[in-house]
Every structure is written in structure tokens, then in C-alpha cells.
C-alpha positions as CSV (number, residue, x, y, z in Angstrom):
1,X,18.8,11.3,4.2
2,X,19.1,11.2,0.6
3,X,17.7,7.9,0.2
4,X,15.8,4.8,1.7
5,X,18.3,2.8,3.1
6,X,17.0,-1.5,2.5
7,X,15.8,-1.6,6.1
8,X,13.2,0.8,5.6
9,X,12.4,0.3,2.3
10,X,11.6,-3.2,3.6
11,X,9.7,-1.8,6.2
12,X,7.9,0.7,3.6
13,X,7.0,-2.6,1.7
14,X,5.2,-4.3,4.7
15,X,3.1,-0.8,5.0
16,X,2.1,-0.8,2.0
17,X,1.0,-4.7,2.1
18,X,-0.6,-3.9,5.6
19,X,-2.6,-1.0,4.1
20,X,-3.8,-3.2,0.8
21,X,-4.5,-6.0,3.0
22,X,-6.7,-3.8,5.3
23,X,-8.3,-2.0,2.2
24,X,-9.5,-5.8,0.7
25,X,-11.1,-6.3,4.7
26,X,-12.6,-3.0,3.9
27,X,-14.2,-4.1,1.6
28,X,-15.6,-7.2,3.3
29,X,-16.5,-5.4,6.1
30,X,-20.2,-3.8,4.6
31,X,-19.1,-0.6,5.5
32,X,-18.4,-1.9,9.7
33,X,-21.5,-4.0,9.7
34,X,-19.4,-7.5,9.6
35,X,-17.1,-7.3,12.7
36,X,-14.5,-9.6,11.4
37,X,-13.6,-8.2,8.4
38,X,-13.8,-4.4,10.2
39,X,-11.6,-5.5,12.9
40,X,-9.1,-6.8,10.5
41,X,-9.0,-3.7,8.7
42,X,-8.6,-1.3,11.6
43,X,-5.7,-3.8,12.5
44,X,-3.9,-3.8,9.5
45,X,-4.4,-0.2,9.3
46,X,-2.9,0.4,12.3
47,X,0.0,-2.4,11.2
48,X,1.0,-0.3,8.6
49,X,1.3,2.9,10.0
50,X,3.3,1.5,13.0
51,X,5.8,0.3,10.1
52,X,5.0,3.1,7.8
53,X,6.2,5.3,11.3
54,X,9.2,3.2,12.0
55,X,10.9,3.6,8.5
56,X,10.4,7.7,8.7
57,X,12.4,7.6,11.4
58,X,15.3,7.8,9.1
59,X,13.6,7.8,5.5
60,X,13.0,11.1,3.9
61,X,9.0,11.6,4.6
62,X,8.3,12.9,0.6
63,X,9.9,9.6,-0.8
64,X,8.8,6.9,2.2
65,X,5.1,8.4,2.1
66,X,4.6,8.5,-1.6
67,X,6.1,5.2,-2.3
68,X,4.2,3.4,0.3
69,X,0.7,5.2,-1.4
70,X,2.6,3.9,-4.9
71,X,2.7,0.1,-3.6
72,X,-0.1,0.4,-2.0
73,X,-1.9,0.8,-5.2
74,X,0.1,-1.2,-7.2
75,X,-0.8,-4.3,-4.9
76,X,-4.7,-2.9,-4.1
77,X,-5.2,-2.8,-7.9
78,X,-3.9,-6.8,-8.6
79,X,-6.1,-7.8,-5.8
80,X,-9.2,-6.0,-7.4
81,X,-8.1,-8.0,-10.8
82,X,-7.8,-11.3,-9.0
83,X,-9.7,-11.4,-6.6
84,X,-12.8,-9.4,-7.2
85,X,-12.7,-9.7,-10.7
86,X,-12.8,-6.0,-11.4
87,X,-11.6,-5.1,-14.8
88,X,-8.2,-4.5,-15.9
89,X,-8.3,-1.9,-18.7
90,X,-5.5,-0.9,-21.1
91,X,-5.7,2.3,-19.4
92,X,-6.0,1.0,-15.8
93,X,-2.9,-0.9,-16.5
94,X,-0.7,1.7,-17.9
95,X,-2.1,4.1,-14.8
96,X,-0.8,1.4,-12.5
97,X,2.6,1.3,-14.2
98,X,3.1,5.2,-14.0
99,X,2.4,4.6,-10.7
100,X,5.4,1.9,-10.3
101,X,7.6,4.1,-12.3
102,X,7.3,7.0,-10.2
103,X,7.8,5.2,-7.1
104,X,11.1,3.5,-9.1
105,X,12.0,7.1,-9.7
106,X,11.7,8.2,-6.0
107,X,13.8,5.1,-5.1
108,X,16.6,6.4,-7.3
């Protein structure tokens, strides 16, 4: 198991979407106070670990877990900038980008 074959790198990638997606309901969901937004969460949550579980069937567990935590942020961070608004620094920016390279690096 010396690297991610495309099926679970695929499946790695809709983790990592499952886990940003349930980190923006997070925030939505005023802590669990708004029931929508908290079920969503736990849902995607669960989503992603189901998947993230799947691909480790055969993926090596050091390079499947830290590249779906790498995309993860990658994609949490350009939802912050677009659609909260939070800032994206010169340094936030070249933070996220070490991020992609190491999970590029892992990939290899």
C-alpha cells in the first residue's frame, strides 16, 4: 500500500468536502441551538467518516488521514474567505498552500 490508488483518493476527496461542508453548518448551528444546521452537521460528519473509512480500507492510514485533514482545510479556509468574509492574509494564504503542498507531497 504505497500509495492511494484514484478510487480512494476520490473517496478521500468527498471526506474532506463532507467534513468542510459539516464544519460551515457548524457554524450555523449557534453551537446546537438551530436544529437544522446541527443536524446537517452531524450528518455530514458522519458522511465523511463513512467515506473517509471506506478508502482506508486499502489506503495507507498516515497519507489518507492527513490528506483528507489537508483538503479539509484547504476547502474550510475558501469557504471562510467567500462566504463569511473572513480575511485572507498574506500569511493565511501561504499557510494554506503549505498545507496543499504537503498533502501533494504525501500523494507522491
Amino acid at each position: 500500500m504505497d500509495t492511494v490508488s484514484q478510487m480512494e483518493m476520490l473517496l478521500l476527496v468527498a471526506a474532506a468536502l463532507c467534513f468542510s461542508f459539516g464544519g460551515l453548518a457548524m457554524k450555523f448551528a449557534d453551537g446546537v441551538a438551530r436544529r437544522g444546521p446541527a443536524a446537517a452537521f452531524l450528518g455530514l460528519f458522519v458522511a465523511g467518516a463513512v467515506l473517509q473509512s471506506l478508502a482506508l480500507r486499502k489506503a495507507d492510514l498516515g497519507v489518507a488521514y492527513i490528506a483528507v485533514l489537508g483538503l479539509e482545510a484547504v476547502v474550510t479556509f475558501g469557504f471562510s474567505v467567500w462566504l463569511l468574509h473572513e480575511a485572507a492574509t498574506p500569511t493565511r494564504i501561504a499557510a494554506v498552500l503549505l498545507i496543499l503542498g504537503g498533502v501533494v507531497l504525501l500523494r507522491k
